[in-house]
C-alpha positions in Angstrom: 12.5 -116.8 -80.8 12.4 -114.4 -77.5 15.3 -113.2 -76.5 16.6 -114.6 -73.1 19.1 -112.1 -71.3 22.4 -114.6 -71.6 23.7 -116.5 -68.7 27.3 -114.7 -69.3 27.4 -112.2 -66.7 27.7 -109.2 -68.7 27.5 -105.3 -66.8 24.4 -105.4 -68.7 22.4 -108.1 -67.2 24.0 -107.1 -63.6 23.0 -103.9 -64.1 19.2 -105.0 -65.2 19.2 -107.2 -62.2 20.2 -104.2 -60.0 17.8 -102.0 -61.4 14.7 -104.6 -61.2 15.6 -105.5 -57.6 15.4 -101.2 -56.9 12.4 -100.6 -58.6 10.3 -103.9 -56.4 12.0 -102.3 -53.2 10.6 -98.5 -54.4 7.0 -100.5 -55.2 6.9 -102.2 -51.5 6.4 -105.8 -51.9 8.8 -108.3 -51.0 10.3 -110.6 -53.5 7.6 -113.5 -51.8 4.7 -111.5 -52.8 6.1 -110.4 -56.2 6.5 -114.0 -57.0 3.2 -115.3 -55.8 1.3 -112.4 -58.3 3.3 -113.7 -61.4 3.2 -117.4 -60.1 7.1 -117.9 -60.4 9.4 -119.8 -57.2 10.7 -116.6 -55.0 14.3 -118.3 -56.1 13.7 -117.2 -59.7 13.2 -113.7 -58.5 16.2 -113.8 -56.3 18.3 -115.4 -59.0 17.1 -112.9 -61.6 17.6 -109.9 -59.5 21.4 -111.3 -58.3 22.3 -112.1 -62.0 22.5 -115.8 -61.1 20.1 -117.0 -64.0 19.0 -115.2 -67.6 15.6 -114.0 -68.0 13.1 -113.5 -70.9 12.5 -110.2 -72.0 8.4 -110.9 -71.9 9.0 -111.8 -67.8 11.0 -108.4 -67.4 8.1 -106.6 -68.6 5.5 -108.5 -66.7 7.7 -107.4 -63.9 7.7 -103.6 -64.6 3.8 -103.2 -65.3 3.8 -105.0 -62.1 5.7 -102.2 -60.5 4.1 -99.8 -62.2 6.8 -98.1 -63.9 6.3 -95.3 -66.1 6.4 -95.3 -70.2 9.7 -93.7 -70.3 11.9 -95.8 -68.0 10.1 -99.2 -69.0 11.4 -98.8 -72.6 14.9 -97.9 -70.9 15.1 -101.1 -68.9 13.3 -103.2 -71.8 16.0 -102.0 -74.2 18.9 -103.2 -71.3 16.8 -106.6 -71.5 17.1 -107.0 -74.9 21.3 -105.7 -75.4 21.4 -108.1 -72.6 20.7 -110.9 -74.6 23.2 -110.2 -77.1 26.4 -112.6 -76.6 29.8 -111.1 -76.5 32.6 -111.8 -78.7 34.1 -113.8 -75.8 31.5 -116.5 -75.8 33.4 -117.8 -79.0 36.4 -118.3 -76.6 34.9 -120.9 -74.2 37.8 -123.2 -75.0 40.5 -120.7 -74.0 39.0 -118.9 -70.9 38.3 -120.3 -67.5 34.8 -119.0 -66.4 36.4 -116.4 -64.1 38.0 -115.5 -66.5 35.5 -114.9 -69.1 33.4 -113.4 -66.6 36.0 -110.8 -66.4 36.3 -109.9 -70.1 32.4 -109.8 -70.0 33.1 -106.4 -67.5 36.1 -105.0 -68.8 34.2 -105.1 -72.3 31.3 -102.9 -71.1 33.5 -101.0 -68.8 34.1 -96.9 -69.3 37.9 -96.6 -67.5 40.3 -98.9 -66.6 43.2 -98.2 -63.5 45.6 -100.5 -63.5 48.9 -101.4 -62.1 51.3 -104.6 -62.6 54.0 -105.6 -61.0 56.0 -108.0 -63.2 54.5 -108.2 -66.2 53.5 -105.6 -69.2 49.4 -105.3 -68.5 47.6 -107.4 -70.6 45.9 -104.8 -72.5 49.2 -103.1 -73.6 51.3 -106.4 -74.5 52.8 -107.1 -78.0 51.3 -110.2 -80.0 55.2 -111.7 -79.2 55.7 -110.9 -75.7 51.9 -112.0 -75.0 52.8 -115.6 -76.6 56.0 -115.8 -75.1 54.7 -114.7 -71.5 51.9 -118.1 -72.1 54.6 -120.0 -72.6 56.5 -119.6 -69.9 53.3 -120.3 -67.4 53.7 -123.5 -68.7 55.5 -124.3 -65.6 52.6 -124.1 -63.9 49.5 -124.7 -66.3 49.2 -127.2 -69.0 48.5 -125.2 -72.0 49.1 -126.9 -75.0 50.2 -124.8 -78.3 46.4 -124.4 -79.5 45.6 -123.1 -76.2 48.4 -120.6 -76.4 47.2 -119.4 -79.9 43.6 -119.3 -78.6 44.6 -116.8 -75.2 46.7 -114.9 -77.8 43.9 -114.4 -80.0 41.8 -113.5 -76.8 44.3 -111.2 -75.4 44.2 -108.9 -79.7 40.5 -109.2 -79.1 40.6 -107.8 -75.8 43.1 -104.9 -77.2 40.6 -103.5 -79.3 38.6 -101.7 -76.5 41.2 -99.3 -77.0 40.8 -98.2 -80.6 37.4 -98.9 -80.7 34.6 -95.9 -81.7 34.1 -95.3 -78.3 37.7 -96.5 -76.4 38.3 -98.1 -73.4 40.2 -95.2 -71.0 42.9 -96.7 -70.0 45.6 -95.2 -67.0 48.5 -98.1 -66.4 50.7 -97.9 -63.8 54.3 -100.3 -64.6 56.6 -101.2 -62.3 59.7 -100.0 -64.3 61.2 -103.7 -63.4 58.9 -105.5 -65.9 60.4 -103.1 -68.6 64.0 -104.4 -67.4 62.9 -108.0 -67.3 63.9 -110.1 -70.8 60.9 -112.2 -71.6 61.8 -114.2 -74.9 65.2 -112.4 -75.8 66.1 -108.6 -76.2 64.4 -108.3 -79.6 61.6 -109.3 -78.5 61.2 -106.8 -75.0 62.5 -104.0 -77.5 59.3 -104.5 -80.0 57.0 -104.7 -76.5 59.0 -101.3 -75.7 58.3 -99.6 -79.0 54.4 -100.8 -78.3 54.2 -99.2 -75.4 55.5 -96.1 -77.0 53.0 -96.1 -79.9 49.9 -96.6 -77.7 50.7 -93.6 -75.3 50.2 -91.8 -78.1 46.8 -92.9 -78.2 44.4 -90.2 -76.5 42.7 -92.2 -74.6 46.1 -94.3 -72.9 48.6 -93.2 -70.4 51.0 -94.9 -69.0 52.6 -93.8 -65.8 56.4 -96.4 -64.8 57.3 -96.8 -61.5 61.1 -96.3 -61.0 63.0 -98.8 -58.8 65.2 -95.8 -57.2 62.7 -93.9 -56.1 61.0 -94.9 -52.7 57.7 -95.3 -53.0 54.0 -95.4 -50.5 52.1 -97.9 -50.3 54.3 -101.4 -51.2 51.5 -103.2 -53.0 52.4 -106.5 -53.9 49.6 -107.5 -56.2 48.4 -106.5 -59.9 45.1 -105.5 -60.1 42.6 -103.4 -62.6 39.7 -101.0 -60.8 37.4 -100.9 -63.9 34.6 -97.7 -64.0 31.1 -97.6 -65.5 29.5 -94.7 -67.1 25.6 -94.9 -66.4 23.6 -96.6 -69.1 20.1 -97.0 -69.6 19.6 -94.7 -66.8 20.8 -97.4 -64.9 24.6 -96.9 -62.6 27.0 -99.5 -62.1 29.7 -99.4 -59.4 33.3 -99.8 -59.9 34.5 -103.1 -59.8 38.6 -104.4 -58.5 40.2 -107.0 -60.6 42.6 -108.7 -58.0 45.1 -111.4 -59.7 48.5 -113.3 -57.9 49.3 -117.0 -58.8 46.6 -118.6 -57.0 43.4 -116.0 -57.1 42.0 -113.7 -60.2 38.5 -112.6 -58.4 36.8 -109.1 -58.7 35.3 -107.3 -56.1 32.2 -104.6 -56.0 32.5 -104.0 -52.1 32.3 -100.1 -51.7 35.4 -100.2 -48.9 37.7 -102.4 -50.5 37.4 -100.6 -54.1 37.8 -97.5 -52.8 41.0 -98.6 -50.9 42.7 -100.6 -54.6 41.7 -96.6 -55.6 43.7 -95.0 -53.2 46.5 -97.8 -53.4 46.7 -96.3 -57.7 46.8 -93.1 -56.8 49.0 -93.1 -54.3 51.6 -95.2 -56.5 50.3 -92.9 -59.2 52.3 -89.6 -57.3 55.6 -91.8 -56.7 55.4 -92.8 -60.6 57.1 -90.5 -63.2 55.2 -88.2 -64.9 53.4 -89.3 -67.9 55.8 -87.4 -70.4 58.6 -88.7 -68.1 57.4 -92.4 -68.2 57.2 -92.8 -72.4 60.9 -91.0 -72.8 62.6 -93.6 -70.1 60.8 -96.6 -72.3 62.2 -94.6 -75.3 65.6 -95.1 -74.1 65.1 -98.5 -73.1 63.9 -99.2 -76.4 66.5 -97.5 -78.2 69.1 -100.2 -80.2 72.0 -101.1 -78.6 
């Protein structure tokens, strides 16, 4: 059977919708007269060039000999059609992830570097099996996850740590706030494993963890976690940086030029009042020295 580019909303299929939308606007005609020559609705065009619905690999070409594209770049963007069909290792997790959610892993699975910063809790991508289950748990106060769905977000959360041993890793800069290093979640043994985690990670070439100290005043006061995920070029083809914005009520992520660019500046300007990288893993040393 033809591959059909998969409705999860990977980088991929963004990017092949970005790139398909470019090349009409470089050939001239509007999306009305493209979709009158191939006979389709100008809402399938629209839908296909915004993500919103999978396509057949057989349509994108009729699309690019209809913009005349050369030999080269054709097999470029007919080979992001096709890795576009290929479902991600999420799509076995439907049970576990809201669509948001899942629409989230989709990027942070394709992305190049990660920025990050929390506020209260170990980021997700650096949390021990324990302190992952035991931070599930507690949101019970505010979510109805049963055990199974606790197993199944932990199992999600391992998966989603292996971007950073991977062939080519995930590179990761994490900001913490040095109070979710202070704060007991579960009971002392279990912060000092999550403690000797984050030790043995930093060590990792592509991870670097930066702590924000509580007694040192710092510019801006930025109340909110959130990721700024980067994208190296692929299939020719860019993708822009994308902010991951998550408090109680709203996870959503953002492509706007401005307001990335501003969650940038926020990181590094938190960035130069954390400690030094060096400085950072010897203070979690301490704190995960027995007592």
């Amino acid at each position: 059977m033809e591959g059909v580019v998969a409705a999860t909303p990977t980088v991929r299929r963004l990017r092949l919708g970005a790139e398909l939308r470019r090349l009409r606007e470089v050939f001239g005609p509007t999306a009305e007269e493209v979709a009158s020559r191939l006979e389709w609705s100008p809402s399938k065009l629209s839908r296909i060039e915004t993500a919103k619905i999978g396509v057949r690999v057989s349509d994108v070409r009729l699309l690019l000999e209809l913009y005349q594209v050369d030999e080269v770049h054709m097999g470029e963007i007919l080979a992001l059609a096709q890795s576009a069909t290929e479902s991600g290792w999420w799509t076995r997790y439907r049970d576990a992830l809201t669509e948001k959610f899942a629409a989230y892993v989709a990027l942070e699975d394709e992305a190049n570097a990660a920025l990050t910063y929390d506020t209260y809790v170990i980021p997700g991508l650096l949390q021990s099996e324990d302190y992952a289950r035991r931070t599930l748990e507690t949101s019970r106060a505010i979510a109805a996850f049963s055990p199974r769905d606790i197993a199944r977000r932990v199992e999600v959360r391992r998966r989603r740590q292996e971007l950073l041993t991977k062939e080519n890793p995930l590179a990761l800069s994490a900001i913490v706030d040095e109070s979710a290093l202070l704060r007991v979640v579960g009971d002392k043994d279990i912060m000092q494993k999550q403690l000797r985690t984050l030790v043995e990670l930093s060590a990792l070439p592509n991870v670097e963890i930066f702590v924000l100290p509580l007694d040192v005043h710092r510019e801006p006061i930025v109340s909110e976690s959130f990721t700024l995920l980067e994208f190296a070029p692929s299939y020719d083809v860019s993708f822009p940086d994308i902010a991951h914005i998550e408090n109680l009520s709203v996870s959503v992520e953002v492509q706007d030029d401005g307001i990335t660019h501003m969650y940038r500046r926020s990181w590094e300007a938190l960035r130069q009042a954390a400690l030094p990288s060096g400085e950072s893993i010897r203070r979690i040393s301490a704190l995960a020295a027995p007592r």
